[in-house]
C-alpha positions as CSV (number, residue, x, y, z in Angstrom):
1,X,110.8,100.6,178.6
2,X,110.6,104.0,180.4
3,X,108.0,105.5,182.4
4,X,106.1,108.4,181.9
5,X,107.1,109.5,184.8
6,X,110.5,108.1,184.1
7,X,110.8,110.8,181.0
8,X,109.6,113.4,182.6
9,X,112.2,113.7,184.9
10,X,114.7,113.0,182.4
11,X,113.6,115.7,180.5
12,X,113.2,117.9,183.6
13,X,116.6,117.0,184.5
14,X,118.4,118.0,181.3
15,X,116.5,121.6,181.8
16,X,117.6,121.6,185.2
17,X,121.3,121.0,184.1
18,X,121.2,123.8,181.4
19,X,119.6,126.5,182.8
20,X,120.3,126.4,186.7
21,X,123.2,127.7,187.0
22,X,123.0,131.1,184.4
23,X,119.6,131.2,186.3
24,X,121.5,131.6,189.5
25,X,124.1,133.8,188.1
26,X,121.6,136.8,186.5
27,X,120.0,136.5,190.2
28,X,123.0,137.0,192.0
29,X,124.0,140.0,189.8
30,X,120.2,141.6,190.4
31,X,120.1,140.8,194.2
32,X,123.9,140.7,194.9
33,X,123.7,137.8,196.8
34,X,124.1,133.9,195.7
35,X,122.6,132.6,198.6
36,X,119.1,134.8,198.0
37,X,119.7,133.7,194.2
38,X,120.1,129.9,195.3
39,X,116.6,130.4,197.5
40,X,115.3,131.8,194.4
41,X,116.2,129.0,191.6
42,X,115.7,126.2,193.6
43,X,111.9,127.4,194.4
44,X,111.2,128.1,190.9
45,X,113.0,125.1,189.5
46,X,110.9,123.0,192.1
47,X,107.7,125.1,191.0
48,X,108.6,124.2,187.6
49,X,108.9,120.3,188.1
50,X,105.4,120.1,189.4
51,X,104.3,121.6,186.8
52,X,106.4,119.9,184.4
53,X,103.9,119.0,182.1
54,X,102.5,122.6,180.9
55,X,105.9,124.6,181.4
56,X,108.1,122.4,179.4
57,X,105.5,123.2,176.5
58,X,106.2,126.3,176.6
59,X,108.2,128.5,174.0
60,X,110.5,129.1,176.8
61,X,110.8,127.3,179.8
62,X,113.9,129.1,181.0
63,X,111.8,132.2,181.0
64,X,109.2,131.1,183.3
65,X,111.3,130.3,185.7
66,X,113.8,133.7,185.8
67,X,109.2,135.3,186.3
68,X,109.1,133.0,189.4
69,X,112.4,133.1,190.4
70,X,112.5,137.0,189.8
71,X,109.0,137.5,191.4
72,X,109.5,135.5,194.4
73,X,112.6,136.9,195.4
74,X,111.7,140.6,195.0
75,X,108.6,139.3,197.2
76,X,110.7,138.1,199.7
77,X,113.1,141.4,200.1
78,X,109.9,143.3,200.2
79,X,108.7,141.2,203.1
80,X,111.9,141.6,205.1
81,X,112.2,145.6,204.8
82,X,115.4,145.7,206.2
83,X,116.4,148.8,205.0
84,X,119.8,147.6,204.7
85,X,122.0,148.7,201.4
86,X,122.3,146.2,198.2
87,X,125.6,144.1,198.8
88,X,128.4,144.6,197.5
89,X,130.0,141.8,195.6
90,X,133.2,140.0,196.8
91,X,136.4,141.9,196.2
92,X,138.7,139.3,197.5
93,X,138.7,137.5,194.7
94,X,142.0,137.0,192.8
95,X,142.9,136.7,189.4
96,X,145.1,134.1,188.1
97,X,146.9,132.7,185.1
98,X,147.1,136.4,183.6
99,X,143.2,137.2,184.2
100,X,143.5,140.7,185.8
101,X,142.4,142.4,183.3
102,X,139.1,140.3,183.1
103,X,138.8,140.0,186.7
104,X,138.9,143.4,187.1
105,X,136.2,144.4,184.7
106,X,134.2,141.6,186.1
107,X,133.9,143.4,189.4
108,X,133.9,146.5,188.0
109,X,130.6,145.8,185.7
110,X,129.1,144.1,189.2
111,X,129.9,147.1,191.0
112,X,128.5,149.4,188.9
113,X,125.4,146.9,188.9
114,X,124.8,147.2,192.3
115,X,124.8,150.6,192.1
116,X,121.7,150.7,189.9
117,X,118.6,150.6,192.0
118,X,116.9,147.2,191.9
119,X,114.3,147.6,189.6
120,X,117.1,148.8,186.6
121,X,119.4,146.0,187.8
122,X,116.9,143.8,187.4
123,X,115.9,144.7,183.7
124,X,119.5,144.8,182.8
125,X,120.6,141.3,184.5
126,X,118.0,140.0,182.8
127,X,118.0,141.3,179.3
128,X,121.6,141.5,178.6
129,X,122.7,138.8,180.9
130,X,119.6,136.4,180.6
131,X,119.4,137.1,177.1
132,X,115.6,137.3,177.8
133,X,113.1,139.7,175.3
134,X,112.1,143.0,176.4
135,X,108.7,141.1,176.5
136,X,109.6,138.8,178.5
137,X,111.8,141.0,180.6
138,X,108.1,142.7,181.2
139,X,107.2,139.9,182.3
140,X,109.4,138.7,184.7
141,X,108.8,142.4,186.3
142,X,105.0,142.6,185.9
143,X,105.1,145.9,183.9
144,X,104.7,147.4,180.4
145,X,107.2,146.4,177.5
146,X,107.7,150.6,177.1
147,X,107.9,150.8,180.7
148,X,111.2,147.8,180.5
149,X,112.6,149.8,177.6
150,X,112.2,153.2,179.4
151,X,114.1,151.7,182.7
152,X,116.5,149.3,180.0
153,X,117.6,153.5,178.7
154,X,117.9,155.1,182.3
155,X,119.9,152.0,183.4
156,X,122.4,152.0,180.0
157,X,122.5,155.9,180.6
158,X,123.7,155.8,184.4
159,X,125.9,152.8,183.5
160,X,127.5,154.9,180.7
161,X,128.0,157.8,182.9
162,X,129.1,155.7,185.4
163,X,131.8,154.1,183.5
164,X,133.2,157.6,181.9
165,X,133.4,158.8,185.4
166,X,136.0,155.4,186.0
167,X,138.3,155.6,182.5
168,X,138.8,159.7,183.4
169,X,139.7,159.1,187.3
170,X,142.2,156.1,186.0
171,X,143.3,158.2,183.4
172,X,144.1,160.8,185.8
């Protein structure tokens, strides 16, 4: 017969194995670096096995650990005042097996991310990406739902201009 403490990692575990990995992906795409993103998941993901217990009764566990994750790391860059410019994402990448066009839109959607200052990256990563609620998306970013939807509409609208700007110059 299991332990109690038995299931609880078990359970933890198969949260672990679900969520870790889009986790890390929305944070790489908001800070443009896995490594940062790594840093980020694994604290929160450790956060949230201590606390087990109360966060896996939770409507959405998932959620409460992009809040930490997302928190924490925006803590962190704030700390290090660097000044340096967001990343760019890796362009060395290749395409195979007939994915160029795919590959190609890939970087060109995480290139136009990183463009976006890191507060609308941020929103968009993790509403679109995350697939969290504009609620929760206030959340994660410690501000007002309107104030997520307001940054969600300047974000969509520089993306949209952003993109136009690409099709005519390719077109041309």
């Amino acid at each position: 017969m299991a332990s109690s403490v038995d299931r609880v990692r078990e359970t933890f575990d198969n949260f672990f194995d679900r969520q870790y990995e889009p986790v890390v992906r929305s944070l790489t795409l908001v800070f443009g670096d896995r490594s940062r993103a790594e840093d980020a998941a694994q604290g929160a993901f450790e956060r949230a096995y201590r606390k087990w217990r109360s966060v896996s009764e939770m409507d959405r566990p998932g959620t409460w650990v992009y809040v930490v994750a997302l928190r924490d790391a925006r803590r962190a860059l704030a700390r290090e005042e660097r000044g340096e410019p967001f990343g760019e994402t890796a362009s060395g990448e290749t395409a195979v097996d007939g994915m160029e066009d795919i590959a190609v839109t890939s970087i060109s959607v995480q290139a136009a991310l990183a463009r976006l200052p890191l507060r609308q990256r941020a929103a968009v990563v993790l509403r679109y990406l995350g697939g969290l609620s504009v609620s929760e998306v206030a959340q994660a970013m410690g501000c007002a739902e309107g104030t997520v939807k307001a940054t969600l509409h300047a974000a969509l609208q520089r993306l949209r201009v952003e993109f136009s700007e690409e099709l005519v110059s390719d077109a041309g």
